[in-house]
Phi, psi and omega in degrees: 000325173304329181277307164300327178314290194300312174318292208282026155245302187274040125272337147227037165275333162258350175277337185291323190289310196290310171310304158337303219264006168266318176307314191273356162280352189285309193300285171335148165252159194308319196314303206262009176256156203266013203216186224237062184260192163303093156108356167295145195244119169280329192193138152216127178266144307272154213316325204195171176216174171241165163260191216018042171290199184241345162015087173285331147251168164313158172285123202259107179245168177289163140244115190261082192194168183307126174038052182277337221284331186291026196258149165264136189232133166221142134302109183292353219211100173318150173138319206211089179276127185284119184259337198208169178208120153257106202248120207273207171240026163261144169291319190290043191204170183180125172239148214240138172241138180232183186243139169255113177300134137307356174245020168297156167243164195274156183155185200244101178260146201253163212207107177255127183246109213227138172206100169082215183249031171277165163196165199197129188245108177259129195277075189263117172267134165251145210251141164303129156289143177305149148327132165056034175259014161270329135304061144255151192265122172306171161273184166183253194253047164242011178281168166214124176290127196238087185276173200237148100298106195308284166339326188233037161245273164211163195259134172277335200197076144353298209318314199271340207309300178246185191174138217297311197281028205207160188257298196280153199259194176285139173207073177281017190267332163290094181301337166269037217224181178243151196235044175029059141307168189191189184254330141311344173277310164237045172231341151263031180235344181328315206288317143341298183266349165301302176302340186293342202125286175005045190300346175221157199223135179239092169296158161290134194329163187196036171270136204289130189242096202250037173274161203277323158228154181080005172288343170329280169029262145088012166251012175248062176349151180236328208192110171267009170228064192201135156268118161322125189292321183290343167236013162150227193219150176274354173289330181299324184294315202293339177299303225287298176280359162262349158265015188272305193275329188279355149251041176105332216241194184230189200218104191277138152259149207245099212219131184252080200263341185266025170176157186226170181272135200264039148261035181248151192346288206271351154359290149297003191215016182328134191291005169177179211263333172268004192292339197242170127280129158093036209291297229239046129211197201295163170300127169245112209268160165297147186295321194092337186297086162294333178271357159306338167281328184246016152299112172267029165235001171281166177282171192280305185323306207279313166307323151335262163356314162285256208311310197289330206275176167242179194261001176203145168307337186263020189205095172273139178304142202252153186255081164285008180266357139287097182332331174262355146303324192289007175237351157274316179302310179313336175299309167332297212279340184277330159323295192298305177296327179294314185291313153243040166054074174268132161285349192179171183249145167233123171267117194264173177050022221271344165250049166243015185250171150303118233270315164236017134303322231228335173296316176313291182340285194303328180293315167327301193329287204270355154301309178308289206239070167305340176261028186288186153222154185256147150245149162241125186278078157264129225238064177234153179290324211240102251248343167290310165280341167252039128287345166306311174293343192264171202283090238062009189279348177241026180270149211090314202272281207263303185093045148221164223197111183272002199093292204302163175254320178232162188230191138330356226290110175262306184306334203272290165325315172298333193279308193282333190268351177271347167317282183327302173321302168320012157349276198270116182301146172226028196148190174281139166058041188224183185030211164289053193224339161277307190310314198301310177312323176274215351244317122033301197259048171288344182276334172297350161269173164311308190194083195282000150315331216256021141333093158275129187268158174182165177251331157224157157209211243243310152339314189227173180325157176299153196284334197271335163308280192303003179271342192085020180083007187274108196286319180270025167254279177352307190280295192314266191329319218246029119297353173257306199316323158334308202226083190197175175264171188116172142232113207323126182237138189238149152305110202313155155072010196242338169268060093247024148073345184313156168201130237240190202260358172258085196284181192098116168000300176293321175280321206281350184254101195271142170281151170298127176302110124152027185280003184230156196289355189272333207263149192266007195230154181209100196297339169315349216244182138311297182310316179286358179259190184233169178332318198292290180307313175324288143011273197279327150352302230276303183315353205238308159339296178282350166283309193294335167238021141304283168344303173282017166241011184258113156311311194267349151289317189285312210227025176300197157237150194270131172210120178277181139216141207288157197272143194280105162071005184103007176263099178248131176246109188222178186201141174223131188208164185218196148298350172292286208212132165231129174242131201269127182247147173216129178229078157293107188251086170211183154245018193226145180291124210224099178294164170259172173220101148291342149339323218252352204234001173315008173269343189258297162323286197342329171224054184225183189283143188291341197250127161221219197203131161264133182293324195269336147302303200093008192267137159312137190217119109227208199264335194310123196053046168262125167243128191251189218245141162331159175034006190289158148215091239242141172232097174261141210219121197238099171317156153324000000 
């Protein structure tokens, strides 16, 4: 009998146990349960908002969890209304749009989530916006672009170099492999690039990239809202851009809206079947054919083809012709800004998307922040197909609008460096009569000042390769990228002369000499360079930051003249000033005739200055020397 007793007490010291621990899974909200159940919230995009944005749709956020889909959603809190819950057909997603009141205040709104007589209280803080921050001003042409290859710039903090949550580790041995570069690396390098001349600085993306290779990059996203752990925090980027601004200067993000890595979160579990192009059939790489968007005689097959595919097996596309992509990605990207204060966006890959999925993305974008500037990487030859992308270059014609404010000039970059090659003039439309010839062709943009010029990037071969090691065809380009209309953009390591002894993406993306704590020579410093580096360092530092004191460089007007003999000559003025560019691609020693240029010298003062000297010019009997180049400057 002693024995039943005790039996019949412990049944029912565990059915009281099993009746607790059923209360407490019904009851509880999710917050307080330890495991991963039906209707626990995981993710929610985006992490926060601010008040008083201008938000042209509603705010959209992702919701992310085991069955969230199943959830009844309300706002607990005036202020922040739930207007509409879309339930996609993966359960684990749920997308929530709320109204934000203009008179909300920042502060913490609760988001009730009921699935049954469970319920889960998600916490959404809406954040103070900075002053003026919808007015904020973007660059443009009184700017100069500092591009960064992150990865491959310099490492600040060894510490970060691999990390548990990330698959591939530091391999600098590995030309594809990432060599720990960091955002430490270049907020302690600011200053460094700031002395070239520089005001703004563009990293290469720096957003988390978990692919097992080739993740160095960092253009195939894992978390389109995390900074790779291997290059910092996202409060270290916002340090990054706030010790940018407190020396003046500004910080372009590197932002990848047609595509993501297929190491990213939701990659195995898409929040709907249209979310991706192509999820659930074979891999199709894209044609690359960028001019089926603006050929008005192309087939669907083939426009199909740019768009549906993707651009590497490891970087699935993203569908802009689903709207709550273009509003999750636009969300995004206005996340980032409001969150570290950015001047501008550079968008890669931007006519490999659907053309007005991507324009709508960019309009949200300069709805919010009209005075940004946007760039778009249209990768085209030919100055008629990347004026398509920029912003108004086609009202009236097509009636489409891209938004973007700014481009690419990839024709312009192909003219100059095939120039260089061309010493010896042989004719019509060889040597420089290609810069004059794109540039010539200017009515086709909108607004071709607001262009970024360059000569390299991160992309194509090194400049000093491709030049053949020729350091004064090296100086002539960057004295025209100097003075030319447009805004300069220049390539980390090219003011020291780099070059890599290899080609292919991985060896040409050089870490800078001294960017590593390891390296024994550290070319950043004056001391650490050799005569040579000194040489084009000292050269490229007095043009650029001559530039930044020029007017008639920021907001002149432009006058070509067609080049003489392989002798080009142009001028940019304003009321202020006029500056005389003279670029001899020649080998033979070459007088001016000022006689050819009286409509314009005539009105300005006869005595001017060479900026890279300093010597009093004028022009009667001025000759400038084989391979030479000058840029002089005459007052009003």
């Amino acid at each position: 009998m002693g024995k039943n007793k005790k039996y019949t007490h412990t049944m029912k010291k565990h059915f009281l146990f099993l009746l607790l621990a059923f209360f407490l899974i019904a009851y509880l909200p999710m917050s307080a349960q330890p495991s991963v159940r039906a209707g626990q919230i995981e993710r929610v995009e985006p992490p926060n908002w601010w008040v008083g944005m201008k938000n042209p749709v509603p705010l959209q956020l992702l919701v992310y969890g085991n069955n969230i889909g199943a959830a009844e959603v309300r706002s607990l809190d005036a202020g922040v209304d739930v207007l509409s819950v879309y339930r996609p057909e993966n359960s684990n997603f749920l997308f929530v749009e709320l109204d934000i009141a203009e008179n909300a205040q920042p502060g913490t709104y609760r988001l009730e989530f009921t699935i049954g007589r469970r319920r889960v209280i998600h916490n959404y803080e809406l954040w103070e916006r900075r002053p003026g921050s919808a007015e904020r001003q973007g660059f443009g042409p009184a700017d100069v672009i500092y591009l960064i290859m992150s990865d491959r710039f310099v490492n600040g903090d060894p510490t970060n170099d691999s990390h548990p949550a990330t698959i591939e580790r530091v391999n600098r041995n590995n030309p594809d492999g990432r060599h720990g570069g960091d955002i430490q690396g270049i907020i302690n390098s600011l200053d460094y690039i700031q002395s070239l001349g520089a005001t703004v600085i563009w990293p290469t993306p720096l957003t988390l990239d978990n692919q097992a290779t080739f993740s160095y990059h960092s253009y195939a996203t894992a978390d389109y809202f995390l900074i790779d752990p291997r290059f910092g925090t996202n409060e270290l980027y916002r340090e990054m851009v706030r010790q940018a601004h407190a020396r003046g200067m500004k910080v372009i993000k590197d932002i990848v809206p047609n595509h993501h890595g297929t190491a990213h979160w939701w990659f195995n579990d898409l929040p709907m079947s249209d979310w991706i192009n192509r999820p659930s059939q074979e891999f199709r790489r894209t044609s690359h054919q960028m001019a089926t968007q603006s050929d008005p005689h192309r087939s669907q097959y083939d426009l199909n083809a740019l768009i549906h595919g993707w651009f590497d097996r490891s970087m699935a596309d993203m569908n802009m012709h689903n709207p709550m992509v273009v509003t999750y990605l636009a969300q995004m990207a206005v996340w980032w800004i409001e969150f570290a204060n950015l001047d501008g966006l550079r968008v890669d890959t931007y006519p490999y998307n659907y053309k007005h999925g991507i324009a709508e993305w960019t309009r949200r974008i300069m709805y919010e922040y009209p005075n940004l500037n946007i760039v778009a990487e249209a990768w085209f030859g030919n100055p008629a197909m990347t004026a398509f992308w920029q912003a108004g270059a086609n009202e009236g014609r097509c009636g489409f609008n891209s938004f973007a404010p700014s481009g690419m000039d990839f024709p312009l970059k192909d003219a100059m460096i095939q120039a260089k090659r061309e010493q010896d003039w042989t004719g019509w439309l060889t040597g420089m009569l290609r810069v004059y010839n794109v540039l010539a062709q200017d009515f086709l943009y909108a607004n071709p000042f607001m262009m970024v010029i360059f000569a390299e990037n991160h992309d194509v071969h090194r400049l000093l390769h491709q030049l053949g090691g020729d350091v004064y065809k090296l100086k002539r380009i960057y004295t025209m990228l100097a003075t030319l209309r447009g805004i300069p953009q220049i390539y980390q390591g090219t003011e020291l002369l780099m070059v890599s002894e290899a080609l292919g993406h991985g060896q040409e993306r050089m870490m800078m000499p001294g960017g590593h704590p390891d390296d024994t020579i550290n070319a950043m410093t004056e001391a650490g360079r050799t005569p040579e580096q000194n040489r084009m360092f000292n050269y490229v530092s007095t043009l650029f930051n001559w530039r930044r004191t020029s007017s008639a460089v920021h907001n002149g007007r432009m006058m070509q003249f067609v080049p003489d003999r392989n002798v080009f000559v142009y001028f940019r003025f304003n009321d202020e000033e006029l500056v005389m560019t003279i670029v001899n691609n020649t080998t033979e020693d070459r007088e001016i005739d000022p006689t050819r240029f009286a409509e314009i010298l005539s009105l300005y003062q006869p005595i001017g200055t060479d900026i890279k000297t300093g010597e009093t010019i004028t022009l009667d009997n001025y000759v400038i020397p084989a391979r030479k180049s000058a840029i002089i400057v005459f007052p009003k």
